[in-house]
NUGUPA-572456 format. One record per residue (C-alpha): residue number from 1; residue in one letter; x, y, z. Coordinates in steps of 0.05 Angstrom, whole numbers. Example, Ala and Ser with C-alpha at 12.3 -4.5 7.8 and 13.67 -1.06 7.14 Angstrom:
DOMI    k  r      px      py      pz
DOMI    1  A     246     -90     156
DOMI    2  S     273     -21     143
***
This chain:
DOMI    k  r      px      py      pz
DOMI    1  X    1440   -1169    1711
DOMI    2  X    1431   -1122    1655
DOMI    3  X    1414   -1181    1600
DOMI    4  X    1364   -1206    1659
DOMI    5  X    1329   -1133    1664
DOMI    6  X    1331   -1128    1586
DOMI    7  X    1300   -1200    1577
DOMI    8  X    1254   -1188    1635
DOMI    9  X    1230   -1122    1590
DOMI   10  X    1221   -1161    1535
DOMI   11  X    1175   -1224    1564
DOMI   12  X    1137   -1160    1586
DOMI   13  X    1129   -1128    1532
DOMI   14  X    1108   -1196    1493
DOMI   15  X    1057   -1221    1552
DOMI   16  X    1022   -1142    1541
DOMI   17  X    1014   -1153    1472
DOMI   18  X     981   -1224    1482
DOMI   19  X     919   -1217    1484
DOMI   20  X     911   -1172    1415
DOMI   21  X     965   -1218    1382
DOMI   22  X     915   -1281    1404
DOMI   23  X     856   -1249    1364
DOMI   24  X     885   -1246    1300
DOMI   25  X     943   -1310    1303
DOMI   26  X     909   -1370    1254
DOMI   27  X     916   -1430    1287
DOMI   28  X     883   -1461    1225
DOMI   29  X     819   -1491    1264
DOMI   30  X     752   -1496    1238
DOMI   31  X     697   -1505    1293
DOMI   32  X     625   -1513    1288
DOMI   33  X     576   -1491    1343
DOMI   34  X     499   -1518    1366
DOMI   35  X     470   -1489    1425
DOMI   36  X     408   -1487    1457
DOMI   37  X     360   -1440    1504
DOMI   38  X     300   -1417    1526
DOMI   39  X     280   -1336    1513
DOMI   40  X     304   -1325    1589
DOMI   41  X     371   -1345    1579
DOMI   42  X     372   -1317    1514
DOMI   43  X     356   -1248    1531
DOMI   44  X     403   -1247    1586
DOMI   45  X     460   -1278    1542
DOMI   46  X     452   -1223    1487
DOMI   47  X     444   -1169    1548
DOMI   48  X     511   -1192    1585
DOMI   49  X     548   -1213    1510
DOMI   50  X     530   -1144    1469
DOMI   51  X     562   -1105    1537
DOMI   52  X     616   -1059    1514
DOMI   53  X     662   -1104    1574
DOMI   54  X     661   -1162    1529
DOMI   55  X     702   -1181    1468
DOMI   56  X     694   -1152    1407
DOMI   57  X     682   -1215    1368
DOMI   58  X     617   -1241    1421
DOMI   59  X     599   -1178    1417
DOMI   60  X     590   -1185    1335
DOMI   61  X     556   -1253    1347
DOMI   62  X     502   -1241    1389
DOMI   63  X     485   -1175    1362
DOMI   64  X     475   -1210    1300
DOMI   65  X     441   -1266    1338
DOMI   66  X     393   -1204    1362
DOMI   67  X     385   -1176    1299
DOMI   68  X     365   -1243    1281
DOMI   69  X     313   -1257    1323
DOMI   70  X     284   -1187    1345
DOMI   71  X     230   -1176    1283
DOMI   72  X     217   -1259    1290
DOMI   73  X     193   -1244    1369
DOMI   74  X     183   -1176    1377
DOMI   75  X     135   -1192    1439
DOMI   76  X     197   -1222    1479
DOMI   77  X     255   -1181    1445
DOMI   78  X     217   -1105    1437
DOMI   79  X     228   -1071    1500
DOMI   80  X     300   -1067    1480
DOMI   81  X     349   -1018    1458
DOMI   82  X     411   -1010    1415
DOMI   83  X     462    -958    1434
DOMI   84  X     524    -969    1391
DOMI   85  X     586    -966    1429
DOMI   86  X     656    -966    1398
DOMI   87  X     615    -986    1325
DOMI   88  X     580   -1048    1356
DOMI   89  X     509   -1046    1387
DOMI   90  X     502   -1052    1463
DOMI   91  X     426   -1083    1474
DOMI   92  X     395   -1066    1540
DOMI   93  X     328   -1062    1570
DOMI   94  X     307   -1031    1635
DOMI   95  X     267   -1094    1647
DOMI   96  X     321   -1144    1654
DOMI   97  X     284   -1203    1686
DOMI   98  X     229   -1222    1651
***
């Protein structure tokens, strides 16, 4: 019983530390991505994937993916606003459907 509770601790303490450990593990893979979109779904992807509630590494994607685009069409991407949370930007607007 006492090597169960110790072993028990242990798988605990492991399965808490999972999801940082998963972040920064190479698994040696090498992916590629395409996507497409129209500006609707794109403004609501970079609103809901910049939030400070998502993952740190989205978040760095589609800010850059903002960054990219928001000089290109500033007529669909300037009523929006950077506040930088944690050292990433969060982009919001107060007009979310558009």
């Amino acid at each position: 019983s006492e090597c169960r509770l110790s072993c028990l601790n242990r798988l605990r303490s492991v399965q808490n530390q999972f999801p940082v450990a998963r972040r920064v593990a190479p698994i040696g893979v090498a992916t590629t991505i395409g996507w497409s979109c129209n500006f609707r779904t794109l403004r609501h992807v970079i609103e809901m994937r910049t939030e400070p509630s998502a993952e740190e590494e989205i978040r760095l994607v589609f800010s850059q993916v903002y960054d990219l685009l928001k000089d290109k069409y500033p007529n669909l991407l300037g009523d929006y606003e950077e506040e930088m949370v944690d050292g990433l930007p969060w982009v919001k607007t107060v007009h979310r459907k558009v």
